[in-house]
C-alpha positions in Angstrom: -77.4 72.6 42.0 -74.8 75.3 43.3 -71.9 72.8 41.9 -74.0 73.1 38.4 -74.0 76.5 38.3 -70.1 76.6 38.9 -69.7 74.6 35.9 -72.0 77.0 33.4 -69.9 79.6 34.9 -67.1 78.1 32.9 -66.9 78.3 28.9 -68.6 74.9 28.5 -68.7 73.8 25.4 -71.2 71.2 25.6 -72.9 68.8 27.8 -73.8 65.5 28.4 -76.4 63.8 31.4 -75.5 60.5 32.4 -79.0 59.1 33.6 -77.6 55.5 34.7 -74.1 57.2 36.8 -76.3 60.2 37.8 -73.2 62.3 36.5 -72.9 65.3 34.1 -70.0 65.8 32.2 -69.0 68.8 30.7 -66.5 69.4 27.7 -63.8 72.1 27.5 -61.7 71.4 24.4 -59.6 68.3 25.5 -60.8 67.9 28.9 -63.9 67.4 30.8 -65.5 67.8 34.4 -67.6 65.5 35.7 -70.6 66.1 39.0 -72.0 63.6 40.2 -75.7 64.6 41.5 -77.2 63.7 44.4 -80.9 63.5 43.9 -83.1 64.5 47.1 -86.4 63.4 45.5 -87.4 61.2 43.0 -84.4 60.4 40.3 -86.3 61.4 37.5 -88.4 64.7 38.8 -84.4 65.6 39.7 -83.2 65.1 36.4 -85.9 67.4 35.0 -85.1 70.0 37.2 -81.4 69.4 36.2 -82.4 70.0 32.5 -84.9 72.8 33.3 -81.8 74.8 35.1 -79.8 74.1 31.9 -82.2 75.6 29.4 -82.8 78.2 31.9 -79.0 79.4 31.6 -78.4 78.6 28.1 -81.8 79.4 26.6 -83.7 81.6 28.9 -86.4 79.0 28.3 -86.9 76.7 32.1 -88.9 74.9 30.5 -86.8 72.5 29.2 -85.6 71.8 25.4 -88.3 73.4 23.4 -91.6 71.5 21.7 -91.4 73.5 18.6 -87.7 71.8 18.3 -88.5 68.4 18.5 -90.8 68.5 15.8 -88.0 70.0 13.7 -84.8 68.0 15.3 -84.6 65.4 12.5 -85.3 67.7 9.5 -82.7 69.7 10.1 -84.4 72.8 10.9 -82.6 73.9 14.0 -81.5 77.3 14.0 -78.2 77.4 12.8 -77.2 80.7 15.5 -77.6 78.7 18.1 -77.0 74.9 17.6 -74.1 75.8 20.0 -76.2 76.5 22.7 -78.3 73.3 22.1 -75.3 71.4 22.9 -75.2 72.7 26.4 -79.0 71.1 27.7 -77.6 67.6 28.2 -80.8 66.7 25.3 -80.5 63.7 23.4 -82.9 65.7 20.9 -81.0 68.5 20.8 -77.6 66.7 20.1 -79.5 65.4 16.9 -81.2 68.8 15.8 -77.5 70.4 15.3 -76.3 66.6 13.8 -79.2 67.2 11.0 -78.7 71.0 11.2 -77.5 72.6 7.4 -74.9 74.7 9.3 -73.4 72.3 10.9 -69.4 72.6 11.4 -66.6 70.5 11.8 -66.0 71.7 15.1 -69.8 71.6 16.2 -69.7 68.1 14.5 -67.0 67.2 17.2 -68.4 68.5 19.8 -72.1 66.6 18.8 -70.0 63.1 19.0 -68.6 63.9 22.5 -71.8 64.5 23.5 -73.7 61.6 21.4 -71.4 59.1 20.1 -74.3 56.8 18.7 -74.3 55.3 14.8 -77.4 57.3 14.1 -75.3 61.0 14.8 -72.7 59.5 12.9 -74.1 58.5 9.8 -76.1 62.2 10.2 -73.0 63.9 10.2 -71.4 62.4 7.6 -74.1 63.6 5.0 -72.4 66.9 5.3 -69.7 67.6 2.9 -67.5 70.2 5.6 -67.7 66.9 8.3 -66.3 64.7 5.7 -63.5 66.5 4.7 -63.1 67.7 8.4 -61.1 66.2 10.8 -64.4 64.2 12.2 -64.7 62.4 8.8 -62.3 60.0 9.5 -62.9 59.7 12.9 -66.6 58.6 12.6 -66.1 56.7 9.3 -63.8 54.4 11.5 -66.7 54.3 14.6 -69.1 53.0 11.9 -66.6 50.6 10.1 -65.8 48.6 13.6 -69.8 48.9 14.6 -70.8 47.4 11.1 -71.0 43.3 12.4 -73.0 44.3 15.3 -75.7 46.5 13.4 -78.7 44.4 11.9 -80.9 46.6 9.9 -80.4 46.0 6.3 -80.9 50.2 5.5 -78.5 51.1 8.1 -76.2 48.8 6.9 -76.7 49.9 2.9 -76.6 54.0 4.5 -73.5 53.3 7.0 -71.4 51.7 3.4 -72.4 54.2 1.5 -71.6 56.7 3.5 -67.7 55.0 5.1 -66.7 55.0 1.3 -66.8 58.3 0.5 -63.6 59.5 -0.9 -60.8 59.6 1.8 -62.6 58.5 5.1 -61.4 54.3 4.9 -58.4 53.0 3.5 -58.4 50.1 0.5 -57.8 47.6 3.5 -60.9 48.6 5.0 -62.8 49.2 2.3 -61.5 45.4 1.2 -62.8 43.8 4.2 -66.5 45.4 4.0 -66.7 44.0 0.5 -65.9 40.7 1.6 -68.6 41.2 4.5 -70.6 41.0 1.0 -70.7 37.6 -0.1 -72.0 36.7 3.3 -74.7 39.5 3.4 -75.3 41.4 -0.3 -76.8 44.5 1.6 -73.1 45.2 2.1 -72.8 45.4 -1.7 -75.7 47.3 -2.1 -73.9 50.1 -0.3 -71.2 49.9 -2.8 -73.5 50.0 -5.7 -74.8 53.4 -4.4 -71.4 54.8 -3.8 -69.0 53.5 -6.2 -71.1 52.0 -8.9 -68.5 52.2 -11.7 -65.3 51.8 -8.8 -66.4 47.9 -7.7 -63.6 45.8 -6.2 -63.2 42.0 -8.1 -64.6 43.9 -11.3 -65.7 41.8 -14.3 -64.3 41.8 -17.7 -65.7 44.3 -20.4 -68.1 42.5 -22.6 -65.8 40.3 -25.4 -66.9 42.8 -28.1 -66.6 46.0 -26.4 -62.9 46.8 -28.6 -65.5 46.6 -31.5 -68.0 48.3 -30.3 -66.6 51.2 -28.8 -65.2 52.0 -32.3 -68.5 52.4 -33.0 -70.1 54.1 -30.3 -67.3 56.5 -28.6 -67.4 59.1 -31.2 -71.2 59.5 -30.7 -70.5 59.3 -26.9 -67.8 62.4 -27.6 -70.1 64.1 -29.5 -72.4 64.3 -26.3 -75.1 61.7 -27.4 -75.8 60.2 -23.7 -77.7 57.2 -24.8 -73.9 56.1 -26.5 -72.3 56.9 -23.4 -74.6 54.7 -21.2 -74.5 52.2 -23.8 -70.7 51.9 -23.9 -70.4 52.3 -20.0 -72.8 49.2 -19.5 -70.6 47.1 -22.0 -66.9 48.4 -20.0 -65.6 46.0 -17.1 -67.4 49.1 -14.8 -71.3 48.2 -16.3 -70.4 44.7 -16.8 -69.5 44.1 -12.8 -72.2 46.2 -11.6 -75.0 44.1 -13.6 -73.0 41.1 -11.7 -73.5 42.2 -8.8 -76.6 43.6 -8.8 -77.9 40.7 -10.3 -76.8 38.5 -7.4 -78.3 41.0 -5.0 -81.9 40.8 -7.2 -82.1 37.2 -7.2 -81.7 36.7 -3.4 -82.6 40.6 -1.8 -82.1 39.8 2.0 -84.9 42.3 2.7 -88.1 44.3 1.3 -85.9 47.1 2.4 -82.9 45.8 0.2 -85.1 44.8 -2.7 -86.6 48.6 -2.8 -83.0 49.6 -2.6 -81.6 47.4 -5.5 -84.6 48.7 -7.6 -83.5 52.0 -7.3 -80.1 51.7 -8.0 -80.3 49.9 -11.1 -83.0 52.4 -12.7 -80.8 55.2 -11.6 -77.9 53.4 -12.9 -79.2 52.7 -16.4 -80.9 56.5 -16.7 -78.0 58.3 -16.0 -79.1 62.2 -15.8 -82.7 61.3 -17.8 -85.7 62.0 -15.5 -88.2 58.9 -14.9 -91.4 60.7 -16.3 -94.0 57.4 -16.1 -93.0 54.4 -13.9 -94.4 51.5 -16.0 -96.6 49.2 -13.9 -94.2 46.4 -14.7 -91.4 45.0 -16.5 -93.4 43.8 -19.7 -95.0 47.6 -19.6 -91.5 48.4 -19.3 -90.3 46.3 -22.7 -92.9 47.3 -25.0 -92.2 51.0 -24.2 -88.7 50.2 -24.8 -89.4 48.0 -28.1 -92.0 51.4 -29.3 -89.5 54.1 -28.6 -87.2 52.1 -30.4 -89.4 51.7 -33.7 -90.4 55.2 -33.5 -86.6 56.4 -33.6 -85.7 53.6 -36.6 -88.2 55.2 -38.2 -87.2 59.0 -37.4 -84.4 60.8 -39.3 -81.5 60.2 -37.4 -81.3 64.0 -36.7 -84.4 63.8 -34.8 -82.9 63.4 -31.1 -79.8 61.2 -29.7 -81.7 57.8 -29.5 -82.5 58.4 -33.1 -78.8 59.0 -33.5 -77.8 55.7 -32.0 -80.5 53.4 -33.4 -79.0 54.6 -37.0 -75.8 54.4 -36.2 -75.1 51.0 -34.5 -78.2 48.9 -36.2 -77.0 45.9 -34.8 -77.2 46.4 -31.4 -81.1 46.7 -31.7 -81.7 44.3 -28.6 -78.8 46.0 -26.2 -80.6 49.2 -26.8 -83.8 48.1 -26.1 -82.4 46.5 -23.0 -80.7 49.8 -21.7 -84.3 51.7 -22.3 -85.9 48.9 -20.7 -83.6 49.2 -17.5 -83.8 52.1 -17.3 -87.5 52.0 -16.1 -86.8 50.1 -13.5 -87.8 51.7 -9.8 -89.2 50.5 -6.7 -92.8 51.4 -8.1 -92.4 48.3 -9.8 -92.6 46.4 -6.2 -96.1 48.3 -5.5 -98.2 45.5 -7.0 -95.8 42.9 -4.9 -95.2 44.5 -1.7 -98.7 45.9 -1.2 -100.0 42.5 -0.6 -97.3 40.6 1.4 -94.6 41.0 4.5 -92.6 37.9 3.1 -89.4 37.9 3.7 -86.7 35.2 2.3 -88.1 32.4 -0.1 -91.6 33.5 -0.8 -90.4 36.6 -1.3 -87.9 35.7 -4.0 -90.4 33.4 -5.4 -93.5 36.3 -5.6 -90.9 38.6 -7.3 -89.7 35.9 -10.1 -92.4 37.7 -12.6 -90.3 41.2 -11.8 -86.9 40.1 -11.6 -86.8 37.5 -14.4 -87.3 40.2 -17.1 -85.0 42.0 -16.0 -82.6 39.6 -16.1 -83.5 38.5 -19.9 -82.7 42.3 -20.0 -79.0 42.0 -18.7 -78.2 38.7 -20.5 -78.7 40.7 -23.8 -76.4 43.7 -22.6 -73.9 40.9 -20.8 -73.5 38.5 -24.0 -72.4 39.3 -27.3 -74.4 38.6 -30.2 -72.7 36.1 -32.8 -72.8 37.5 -36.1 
């Protein structure tokens, strides 16, 4: 213990317990000091009193990293005036309190990795906006890239894309090879979807009468009329590619997890900034809202709100608007009914969501093909 308290002596700047070497390490900017210990009882009463001594000298508290902080560790409650201090127990727990913590820095972000260099910190961290632009963004955006074959769980997969593709962390030669890694697994894709829905690599075309269309619709869309703008963005090469590739995601989800995921992004995709104010209980709720609201604003003066505006203006695109309002319903409630009753995975549970995903399909074929007239 005397060898410990030489070290806390020092202006640590975190630490880390090694329970396999029986070693502590302790970081001072570039360098780091190791003691081994030499237990004189059983391993893991000595490690406690290891721990005990370092909240004693950090904390005041002996009795080890604090209850009430657990509880709050992943919430990111931790105290922002000390999540220093909490990096200086040797705690697991503590390392992912100040990883979750709002006032987390750049500089406590690197010293959090030294002291917990797992995926989980690093995905953490790289929700914060000062990490990413930080000198630890690209440092733990290229830990996650080379981890990516060996990690299995189709959310930490979705997360861990979403998350490397933020603007500046990967270059185009990574970001190239993790959408290859698609075609092979889509949860890789779905990650793009979130991310960089209208910025998808091997985009589509825009639909063959979008020239003519966006005559039509972009001076509504200028004029601030979002339904236009959604409309138009759904018929450019960027809505065109992301119904692609969704679409190949929703006909073979490699996960409950992934089909939740997909569900989302599309709604939030086709809603834009509009608020989902009454999930529908399924797609053919979803349609006959879509088919009402649009009656209801034929029949309105075209002053009386923007879909009013639209439905008046472009007549002709009757059945891509009441695909877009359709769409744009779409949300994992819809998987309630499904989901609720079943853990299938693969096949079956392609098959027991045909009923779901079929409409919405009839729904893209009417935005993806252009009507012959």
């Amino acid at each position: 213990m005397l060898r410990l308290n030489v070290l806390l002596a020092n202006p640590i700047e975190a630490i880390r317990v090694d329970e396999q070497s029986m070693m502590v390490h302790g970081l001072f900017g570039d360098q780091e000091a190791k003691i081994r210990l030499r237990p004189t009882g059983h391993p893991d009463q000595y490690l406690r009193c290891v721990r005990e001594l370092l909240s004693g000298h950090v904390l005041g508290s002996p009795g080890g990293y604090p209850a009430f902080l657990q509880r709050w560790t992943r919430m990111g409650q931790a105290r922002d005036a000390r999540l220093a201090e909490l990096l200086m127990l040797g705690e697991p727990e503590a390392v992912v309190a100040v990883a979750a913590a709002a006032g987390l820095t750049d500089e406590l972000a690197r010293r959090a990795w030294w002291a917990l260099p797992t995926p989980e910190i690093a995905r953490c961290m790289l929700a914060r906006e000062c990490v990413v632009r930080g000198s630890m963004g690209k440092v733990l955006a290229g830990y996650l890239v080379e981890y990516l074959p060996f990690e299995t769980e189709p959310l930490a997969i979705i997360a861990t894309v979403r998350l490397v593709l933020q603007p500046g962390l990967v270059d185009e030669r990574a970001r190239r090879r993790i959408w290859e890694k698609g075609w092979h697994k889509n949860v890789y894709h779905l990650g793009f979807l979130e991310s960089t829905p209208d910025a998808l690599p091997d985009e589509e075309a825009a639909r063959s009468d979008f020239a003519r269309q966006c005559d039509i619709l972009d001076p509504l869309a200028r004029a601030g009329n979002e339904y236009a703008a959604r409309l138009l963005r759904l018929l450019d090469r960027s809505g065109q590619s992301f119904m692609a590739v969704s679409e190949r995601i929703l006909r073979k989800p490699a996960s409950q997890e992934a089909a939740i995921s997909v569900m989302n992004v599309i709604g939030s995709y086709f809603r834009g900034s509009t608020p989902l104010e009454e999930p529908p209980r399924d797609m053919v709720a979803a349609i006959e809202r879509a088919q009402t609201q649009y009656r209801d604003s034929a029949q309105a003066d075209c002053a009386a709100g923007p879909l009013a505006a639209l439905v008046h203006l472009a007549p002709r695109l009757e059945r891509e608007i009441v695909a877009l309002l359709a769409v744009s319903q779409v949300s994992e409630t819809l998987l309630n009914p499904i989901f609720s009753h079943t853990t299938a995975v693969g096949t079956v549970m392609t098959k027991k969501m045909e009923p779901l995903v079929g409409p919405i399909l009839q729904q893209y074929a009417a935005l993806r093909t252009a009507a012959s007239y």
